[in-house]
N, C-alpha and C positions, 0 to 999 in steps of 0.2 A: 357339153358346155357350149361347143358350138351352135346346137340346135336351140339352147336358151335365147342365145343371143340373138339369135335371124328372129325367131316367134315372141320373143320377150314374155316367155311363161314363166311361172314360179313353179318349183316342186318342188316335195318333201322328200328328203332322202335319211333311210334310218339305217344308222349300222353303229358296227361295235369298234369298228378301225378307225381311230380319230387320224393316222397319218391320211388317207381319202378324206376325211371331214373336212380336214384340213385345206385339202387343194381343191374341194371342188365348193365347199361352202360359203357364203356371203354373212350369215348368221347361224349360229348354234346354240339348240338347246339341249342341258344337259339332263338326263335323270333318273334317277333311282325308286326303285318299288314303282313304277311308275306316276314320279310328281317329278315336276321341273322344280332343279335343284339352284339351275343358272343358266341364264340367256345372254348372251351379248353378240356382239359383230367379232366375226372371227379373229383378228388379229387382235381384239382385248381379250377375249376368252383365251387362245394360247397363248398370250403376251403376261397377262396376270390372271389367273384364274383365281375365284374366289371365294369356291365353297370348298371345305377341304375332300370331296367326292373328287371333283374336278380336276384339282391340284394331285390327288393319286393316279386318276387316269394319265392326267397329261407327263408323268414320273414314270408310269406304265408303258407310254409310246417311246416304242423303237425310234433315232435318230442317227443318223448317216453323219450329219453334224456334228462337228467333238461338242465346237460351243453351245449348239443349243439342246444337248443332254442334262439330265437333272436327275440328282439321288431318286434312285425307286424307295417306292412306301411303301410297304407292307403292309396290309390291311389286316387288322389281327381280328378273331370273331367270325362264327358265321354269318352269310346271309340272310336276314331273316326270311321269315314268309308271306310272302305282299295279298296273301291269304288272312294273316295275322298279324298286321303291322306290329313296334313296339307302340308306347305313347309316345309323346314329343315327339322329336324330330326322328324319322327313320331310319337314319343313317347315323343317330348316337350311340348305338353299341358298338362300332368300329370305327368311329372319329378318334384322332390321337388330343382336339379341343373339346373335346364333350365338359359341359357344364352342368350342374343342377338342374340348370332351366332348361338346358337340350334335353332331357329328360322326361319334363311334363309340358312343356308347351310346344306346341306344331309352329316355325317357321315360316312367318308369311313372303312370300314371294316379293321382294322389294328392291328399289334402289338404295345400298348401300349410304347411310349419314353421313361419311365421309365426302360424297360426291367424287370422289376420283376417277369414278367410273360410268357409265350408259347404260350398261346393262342393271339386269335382274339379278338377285341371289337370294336362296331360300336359306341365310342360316344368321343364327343370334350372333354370330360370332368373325363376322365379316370384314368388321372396320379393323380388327383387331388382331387377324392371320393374315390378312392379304399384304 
């Protein structure tokens, strides 16, 4: 981080451990079978997270914090195979909001109708869990 700041470089940094994401990120993108599911600046991605992928990971992270712990999710289902996607959206055989339409239509990467937010979210159902 140091070194960022003396050179003013950008990197990509990918890992599975959102508590590092966390400290050392400015923006986060999240995603599964490999598609971005959700983008935003890091303190709205931990603060409200808004695909329900997301929202399991960040339920997933360890916190040292009593207050900033949150019910773990259980993701029921296996993972598919990013060999073999499903249809619609990839991530609706183990969504606990899966809809009809999660189903046959693919998720385009968007700002949220609501506007409450900055970021991106790939899901039909974002105004409506977050």
């Amino acid at each position: 981080m140091d070194l960022q700041d003396e050179t003013q470089v950008a990197y990509v940094f990918i890992s599975h451990n959102l508590a590092v994401v966390e400290l050392i990120a400015d923006e986060v993108l999240v995603m599964y079978l490999g598609k971005v599911v959700e983008q935003a600046d890091k303190r709205e991605l931990f603060a409200t997270p808004r695909h329900p992928y997301t929202r399991a990971l960040l339920a997933s992270t360890p916190r040292i914090d009593k207050a900033a712990r949150q019910t773990r999710q259980v993701l029921s289902g296996e993972l598919p195979s990013p060999l073999n996607p499903p249809s619609g959206c990839a991530f609706h055989k183990r969504c606990p909001y899966v809809v009809e339409r999660c189903k046959v239509e693919v998720p385009l990467l968007r700002v949220p109708g609501d506007r409450k937010t900055i970021g991106l979210v790939a899901c039909h159902r974002a105004e409506e869990i977050a």
